[in-house]
C-alpha positions in Angstrom: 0.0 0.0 0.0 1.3 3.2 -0.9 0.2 6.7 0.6 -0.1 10.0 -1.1 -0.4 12.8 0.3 -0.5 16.4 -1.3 -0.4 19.9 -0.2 -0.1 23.2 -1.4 -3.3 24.5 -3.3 -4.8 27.3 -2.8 -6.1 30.7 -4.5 -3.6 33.0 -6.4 -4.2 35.4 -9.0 -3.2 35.1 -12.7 0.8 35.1 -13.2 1.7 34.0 -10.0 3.1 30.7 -8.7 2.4 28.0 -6.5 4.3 24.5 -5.3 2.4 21.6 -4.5 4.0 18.6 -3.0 3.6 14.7 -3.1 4.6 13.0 -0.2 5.1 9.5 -0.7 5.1 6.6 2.2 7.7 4.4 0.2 11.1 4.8 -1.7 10.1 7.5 -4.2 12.8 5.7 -6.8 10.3 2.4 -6.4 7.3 4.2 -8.0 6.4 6.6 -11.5 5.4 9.4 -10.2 2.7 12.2 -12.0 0.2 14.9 -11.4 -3.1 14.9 -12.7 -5.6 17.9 -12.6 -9.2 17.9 -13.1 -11.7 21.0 -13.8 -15.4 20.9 -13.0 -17.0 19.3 -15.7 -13.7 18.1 -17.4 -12.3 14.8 -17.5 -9.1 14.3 -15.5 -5.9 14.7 -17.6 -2.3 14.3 -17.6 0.0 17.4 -16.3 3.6 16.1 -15.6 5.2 12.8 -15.8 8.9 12.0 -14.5 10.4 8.9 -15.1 13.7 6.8 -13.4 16.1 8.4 -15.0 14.5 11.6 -14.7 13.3 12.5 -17.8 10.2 14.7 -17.8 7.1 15.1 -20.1 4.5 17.6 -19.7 0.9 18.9 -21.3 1.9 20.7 -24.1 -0.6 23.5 -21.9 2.2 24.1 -19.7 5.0 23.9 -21.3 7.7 26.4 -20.1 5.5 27.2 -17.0 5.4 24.1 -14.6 8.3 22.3 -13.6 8.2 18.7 -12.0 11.2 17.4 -9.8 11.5 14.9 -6.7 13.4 14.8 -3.3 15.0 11.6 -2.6 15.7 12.5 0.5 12.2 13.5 1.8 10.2 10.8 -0.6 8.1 14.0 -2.4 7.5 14.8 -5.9 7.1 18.4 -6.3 5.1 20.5 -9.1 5.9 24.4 -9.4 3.8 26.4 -11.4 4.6 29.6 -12.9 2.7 31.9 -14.9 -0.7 30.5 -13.4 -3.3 31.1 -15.7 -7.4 30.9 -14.5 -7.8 27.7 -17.0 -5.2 25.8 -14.4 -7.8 26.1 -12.2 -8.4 22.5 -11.1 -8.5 19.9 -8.6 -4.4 18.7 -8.5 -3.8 14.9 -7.8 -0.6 13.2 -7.2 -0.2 9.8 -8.5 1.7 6.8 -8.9 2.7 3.1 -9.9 4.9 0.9 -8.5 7.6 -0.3 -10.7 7.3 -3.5 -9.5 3.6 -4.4 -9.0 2.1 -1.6 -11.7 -0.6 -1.1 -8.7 -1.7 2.3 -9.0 -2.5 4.8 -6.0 -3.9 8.2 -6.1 -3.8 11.3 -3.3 -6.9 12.8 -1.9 -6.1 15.5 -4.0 -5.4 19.7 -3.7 -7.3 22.4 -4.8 -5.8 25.5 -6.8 -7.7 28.4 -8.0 -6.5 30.9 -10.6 -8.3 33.8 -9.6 -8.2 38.1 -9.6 
């Protein structure tokens, strides 16, 4: 069983930036970590991906503005957004597979608003 646990939503007005973290209860090398988002009345999509060897992909919507990383040392994936736009407004989940199993897990989720 893995836990997720997120945390660092919240309002901010167009242009500015937030950091949510993903604070995993297991070896965050043992799992594929992403973030997901979902806006009322949209289906829940893809943000950021990183992979093992760190490589990253993101949602060609933002490109050049959000940044995923990881922190071996405290088991949390990070995702800093820049340049926050009202359309990121969304519901942000963290989530992940285990290398080994391919079980999936999902946080309870975190809440940003874009908003003047």
């Amino acid at each position: 069983q893995v836990q997720l646990v997120e945390s660092g939503g919240g309002l901010v007005q167009p242009g500015g930036s937030l950091r949510l973290s993903c604070a995993a209860s297991v070896n965050i090398f043992s799992i594929n970590p992403d973030w997901y988002r979902q806006a009322p009345g949209k289906e829940r999509e893809l943000v950021a991906h990183i992979g093992s060897d760190g490589s990253t992909n993101y949602a060609d919507s933002v490109k050049g503005r959000f940044t995923i990383s990881r922190d071996k040392a405290k088991n949390t994936v990070y995702l800093q957004m820049n340049s926050l736009k009202p359309e990121d407004t969304a519901v942000y989940y963290c989530h992940a597979e285990v290398r080994l199993s391919r079980n999936n897990y999902w946080g309870q989720g975190t809440q940003v608003t874009v908003s003047s």
